[in-house]
C-alpha positions in Angstrom: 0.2 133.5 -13.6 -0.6 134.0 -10.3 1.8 134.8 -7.3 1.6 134.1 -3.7 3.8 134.9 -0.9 4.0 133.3 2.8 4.6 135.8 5.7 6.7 134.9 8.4 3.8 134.7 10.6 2.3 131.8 7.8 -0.1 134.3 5.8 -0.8 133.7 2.3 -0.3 137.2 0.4 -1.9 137.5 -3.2 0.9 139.5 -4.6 -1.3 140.8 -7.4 0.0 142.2 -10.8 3.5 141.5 -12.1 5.7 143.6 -14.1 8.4 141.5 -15.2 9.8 138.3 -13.9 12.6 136.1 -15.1 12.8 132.4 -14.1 15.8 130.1 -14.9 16.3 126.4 -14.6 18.9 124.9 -15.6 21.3 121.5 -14.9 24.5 123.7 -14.3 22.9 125.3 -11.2 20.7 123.0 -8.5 18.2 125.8 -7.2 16.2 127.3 -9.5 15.9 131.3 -9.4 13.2 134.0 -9.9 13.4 137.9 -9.7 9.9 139.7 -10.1 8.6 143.2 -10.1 5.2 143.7 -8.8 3.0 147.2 -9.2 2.6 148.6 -5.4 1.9 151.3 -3.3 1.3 149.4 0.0 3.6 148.5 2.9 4.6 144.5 3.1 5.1 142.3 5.7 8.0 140.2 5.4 8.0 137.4 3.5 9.5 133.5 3.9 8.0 131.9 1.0 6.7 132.6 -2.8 4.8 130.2 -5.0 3.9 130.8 -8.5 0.5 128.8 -10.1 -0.6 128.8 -13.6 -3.9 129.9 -14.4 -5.0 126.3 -14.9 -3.6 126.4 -10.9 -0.6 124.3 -12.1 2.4 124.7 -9.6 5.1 126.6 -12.0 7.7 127.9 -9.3 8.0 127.0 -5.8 11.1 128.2 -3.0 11.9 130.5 -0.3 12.7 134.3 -1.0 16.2 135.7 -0.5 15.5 139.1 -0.9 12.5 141.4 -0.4 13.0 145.1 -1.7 9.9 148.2 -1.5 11.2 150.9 -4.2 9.0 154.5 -4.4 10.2 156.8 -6.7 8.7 158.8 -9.8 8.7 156.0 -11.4 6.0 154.2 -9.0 5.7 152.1 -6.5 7.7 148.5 -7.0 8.3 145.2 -4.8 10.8 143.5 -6.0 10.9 139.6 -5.0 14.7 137.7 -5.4 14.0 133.5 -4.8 15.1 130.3 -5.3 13.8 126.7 -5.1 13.7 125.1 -1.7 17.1 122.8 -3.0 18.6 125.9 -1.6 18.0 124.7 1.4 20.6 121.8 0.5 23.4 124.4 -1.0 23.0 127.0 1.7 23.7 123.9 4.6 27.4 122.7 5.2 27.3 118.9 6.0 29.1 117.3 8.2 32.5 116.0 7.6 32.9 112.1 8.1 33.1 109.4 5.9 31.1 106.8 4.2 32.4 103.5 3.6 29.9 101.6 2.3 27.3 104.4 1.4 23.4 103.8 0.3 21.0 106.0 -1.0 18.6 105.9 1.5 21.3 106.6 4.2 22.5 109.6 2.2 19.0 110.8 1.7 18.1 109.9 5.7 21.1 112.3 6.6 21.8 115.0 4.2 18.0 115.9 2.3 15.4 114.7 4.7 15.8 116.9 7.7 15.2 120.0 5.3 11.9 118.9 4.1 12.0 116.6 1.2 10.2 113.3 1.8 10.6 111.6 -1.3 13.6 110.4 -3.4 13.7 108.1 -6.6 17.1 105.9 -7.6 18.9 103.0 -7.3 18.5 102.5 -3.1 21.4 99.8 -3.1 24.4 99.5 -0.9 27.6 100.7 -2.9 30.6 99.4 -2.1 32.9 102.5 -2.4 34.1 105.4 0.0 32.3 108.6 -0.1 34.6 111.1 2.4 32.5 114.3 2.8 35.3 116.9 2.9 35.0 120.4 6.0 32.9 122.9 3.5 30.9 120.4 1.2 27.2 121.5 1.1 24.5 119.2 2.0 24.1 119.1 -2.0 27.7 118.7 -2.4 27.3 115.2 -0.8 24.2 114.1 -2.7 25.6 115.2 -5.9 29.2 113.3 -5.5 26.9 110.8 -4.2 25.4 110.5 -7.3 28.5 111.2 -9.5 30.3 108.3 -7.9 27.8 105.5 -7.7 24.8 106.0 -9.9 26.8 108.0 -12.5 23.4 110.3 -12.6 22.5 113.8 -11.5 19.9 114.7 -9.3 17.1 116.4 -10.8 14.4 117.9 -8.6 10.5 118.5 -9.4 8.5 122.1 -9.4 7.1 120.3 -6.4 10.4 118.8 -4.5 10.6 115.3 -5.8 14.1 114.5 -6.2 15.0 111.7 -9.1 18.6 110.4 -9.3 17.5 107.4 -11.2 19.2 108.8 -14.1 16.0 108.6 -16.8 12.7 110.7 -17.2 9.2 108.8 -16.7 7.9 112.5 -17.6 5.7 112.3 -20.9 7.9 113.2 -24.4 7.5 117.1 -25.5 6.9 117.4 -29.1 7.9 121.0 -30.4 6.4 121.6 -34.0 4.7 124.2 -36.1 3.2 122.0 -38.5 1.6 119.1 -36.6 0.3 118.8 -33.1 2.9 120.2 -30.4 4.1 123.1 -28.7 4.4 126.1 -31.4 7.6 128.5 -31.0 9.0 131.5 -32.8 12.4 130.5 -33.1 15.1 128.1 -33.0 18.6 127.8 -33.0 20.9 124.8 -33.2 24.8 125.4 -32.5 27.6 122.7 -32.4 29.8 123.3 -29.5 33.7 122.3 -30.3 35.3 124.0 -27.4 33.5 122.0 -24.8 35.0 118.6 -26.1 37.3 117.2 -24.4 39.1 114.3 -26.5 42.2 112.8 -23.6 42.2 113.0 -19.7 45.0 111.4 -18.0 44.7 110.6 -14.6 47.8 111.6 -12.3 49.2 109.6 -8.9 48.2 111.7 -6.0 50.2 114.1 -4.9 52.7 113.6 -7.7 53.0 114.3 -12.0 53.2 111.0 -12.5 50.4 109.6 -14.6 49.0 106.2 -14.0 46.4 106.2 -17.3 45.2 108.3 -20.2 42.0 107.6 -21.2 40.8 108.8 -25.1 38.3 109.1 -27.1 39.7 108.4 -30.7 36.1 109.2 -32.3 36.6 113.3 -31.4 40.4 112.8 -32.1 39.7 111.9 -35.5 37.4 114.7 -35.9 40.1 116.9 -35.1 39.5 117.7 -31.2 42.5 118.1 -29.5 42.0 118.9 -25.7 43.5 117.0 -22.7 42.4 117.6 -19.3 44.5 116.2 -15.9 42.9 114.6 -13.1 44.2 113.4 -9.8 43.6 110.5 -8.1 42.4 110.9 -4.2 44.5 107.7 -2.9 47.0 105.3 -4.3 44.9 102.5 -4.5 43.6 100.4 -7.6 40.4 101.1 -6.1 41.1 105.0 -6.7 42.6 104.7 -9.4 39.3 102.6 -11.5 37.2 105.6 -9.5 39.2 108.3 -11.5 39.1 106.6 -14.8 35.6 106.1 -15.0 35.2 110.3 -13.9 37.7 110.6 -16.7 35.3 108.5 -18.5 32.6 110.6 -17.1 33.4 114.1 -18.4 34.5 113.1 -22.0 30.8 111.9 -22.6 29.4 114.7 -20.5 31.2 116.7 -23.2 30.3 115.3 -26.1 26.4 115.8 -24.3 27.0 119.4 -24.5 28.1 119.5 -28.2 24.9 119.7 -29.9 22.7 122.4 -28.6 19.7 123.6 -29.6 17.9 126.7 -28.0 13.8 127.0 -29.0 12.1 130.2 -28.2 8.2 129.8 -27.3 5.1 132.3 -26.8 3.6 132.2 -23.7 4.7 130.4 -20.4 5.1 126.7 -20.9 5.3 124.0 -18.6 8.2 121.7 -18.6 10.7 119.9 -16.1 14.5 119.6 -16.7 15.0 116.2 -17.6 12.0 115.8 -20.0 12.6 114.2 -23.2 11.8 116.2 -26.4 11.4 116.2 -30.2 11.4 118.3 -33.0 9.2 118.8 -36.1 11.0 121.7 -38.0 10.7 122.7 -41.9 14.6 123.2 -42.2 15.9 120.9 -39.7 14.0 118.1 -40.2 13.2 115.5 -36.8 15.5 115.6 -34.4 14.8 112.8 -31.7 15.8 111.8 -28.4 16.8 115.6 -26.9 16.4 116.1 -23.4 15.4 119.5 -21.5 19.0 121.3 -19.8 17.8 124.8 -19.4 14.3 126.5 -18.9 13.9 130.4 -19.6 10.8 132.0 -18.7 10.9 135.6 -18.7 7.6 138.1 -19.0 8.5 141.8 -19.5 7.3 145.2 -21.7 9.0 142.5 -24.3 6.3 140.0 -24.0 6.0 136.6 -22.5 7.7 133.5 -23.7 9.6 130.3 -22.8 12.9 129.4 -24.1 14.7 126.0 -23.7 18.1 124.6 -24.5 18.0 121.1 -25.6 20.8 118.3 -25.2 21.1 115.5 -27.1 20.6 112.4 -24.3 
């Protein structure tokens, strides 16, 4: 891996040798992070940038660096480099409040990702009719991702290289992982079955008030002996609210029942992979196990070695 940092003044720094660094990706936080540990005895400049190739000169990280630290002790000399991706830009920016009545995606996109640097955007660019209200402290994220949540029932997902796709499914080429045929070798793997995270009953209050106006089940987990209700209230009293809060009530039972099945697959080496992508598995014990979709990346290189690990989802 190779790793290059951008000084303030626009220089490209070859940051040389590594001695450990940790990269996480992963669906339950937007930006990804890196902290690494370079060998050095020399002064730096400071730095706006960092971007991380493979040796084939593959783009593996990309984002702007929160915190630059120079440690000399007994020990050595050590910089240590603290980033995230450039969706940072996106949590680190409070929008501003108003209120969408009719809201697009390319109006969303025009006025809350654009103006910090991303030019392209994949999804459904209709005309939804719905009101999006974005609330005093909502991030420019914030907007995008209720965006998302409340007409395209999606999640944004953004590239190594800033392409953000909200459409919901991965074009990205299947993964096969497999130590007998031809795939991506690994030294271990691990499949649990989540129970807590179920959730089997929501019910969706009035506003302002205990008053329930529906209750919306899922008798399949209920039958398999899940028993965990969850409230939600309604924004307005309006029939229009209320179908928006049963359909999120809808929402996070099956986003529950996503997270049930996990399965985490340790990896040699650094591996290449966006969230999103779609997976397989060719194991001795477990058999196939189809149509598993990438939720969390782990790439960490230390005095431990260097390997990838992933967390699969069903999906």
């Amino acid at each position: 891996m190779k790793y290059f940092a951008t000084t303030i003044s626009d220089e490209e720094i070859d940051l040389g040798d590594v001695y450990s660094v940790q990269i996480n990706r992963s669906q339950e936080a937007p930006a990804d992070s890196l902290t690494a540990v370079f060998f050095s005895s020399q002064k730096h400049s400071e730095y706006k940038k960092l971007a991380v190739y493979t040796d084939e000169k593959q783009l593996f990280f990309s984002g702007i660096i929160d915190e630059q630290q120079f440690e000399a002790s007994k020990n050595g000399f050590f910089l240590t480099i603290k980033s995230r991706s450039n969706i940072a830009y996106l949590i680190d920016n409070e929008a501003s409040p108003q209120i969408y009545k009719r809201p697009s995606l390319d109006i969303i996109f025009k006025r809350h990702v654009e103006p910090y640097g991303f030019t392209s955007i994949i999804g459904d660019k209709s005309i939804f009719n719905v009101t999006l209200e974005v609330e005093k402290g909502m991030s420019e994220w914030d907007v995008l991702e209720e965006f998302c949540r409340l007409c395209l029932k999606t999640f944004p997902l953004v590239s190594t290289s800033g392409v953000i796709d909200v459409s919901g499914r991965s074009e990205l080429e299947s993964i096969l992982f497999s130590n007998t045929n031809d795939g991506i070798n690994y030294n271990s793997i691990n499949q649990r079955y989540n129970r807590y995270k179920l959730i089997s009953e929501i019910t969706v209050c009035a506003p302002y008030a205990a008053i329930y106006v529906d209750k919306v089940k899922d008798q399949e987990l209920i039958n398999k002996g899940i028993h965990r209700r969850r409230f939600i209230s309604m924004s307005e009293d309006t029939e229009t609210s209320k179908a928006v809060s049963v359909s999120t009530a809808e929402q996070m039972i099956y986003e529950s029942k996503e997270k049930f099945n996990e399965i985490i697959i340790k990896c040699p080496g650094a591996v290449y992979a966006q969230l999103g992508n779609k997976c397989e598995i060719n194991d001795y014990t477990l058999g196939s196990i189809k149509n598993l979709q990438i939720y969390e990346i782990d790439y960490i290189l230390n005095q431990n070695g260097e390997f990838t690990t992933f967390t699969l989802l069903e999906g």
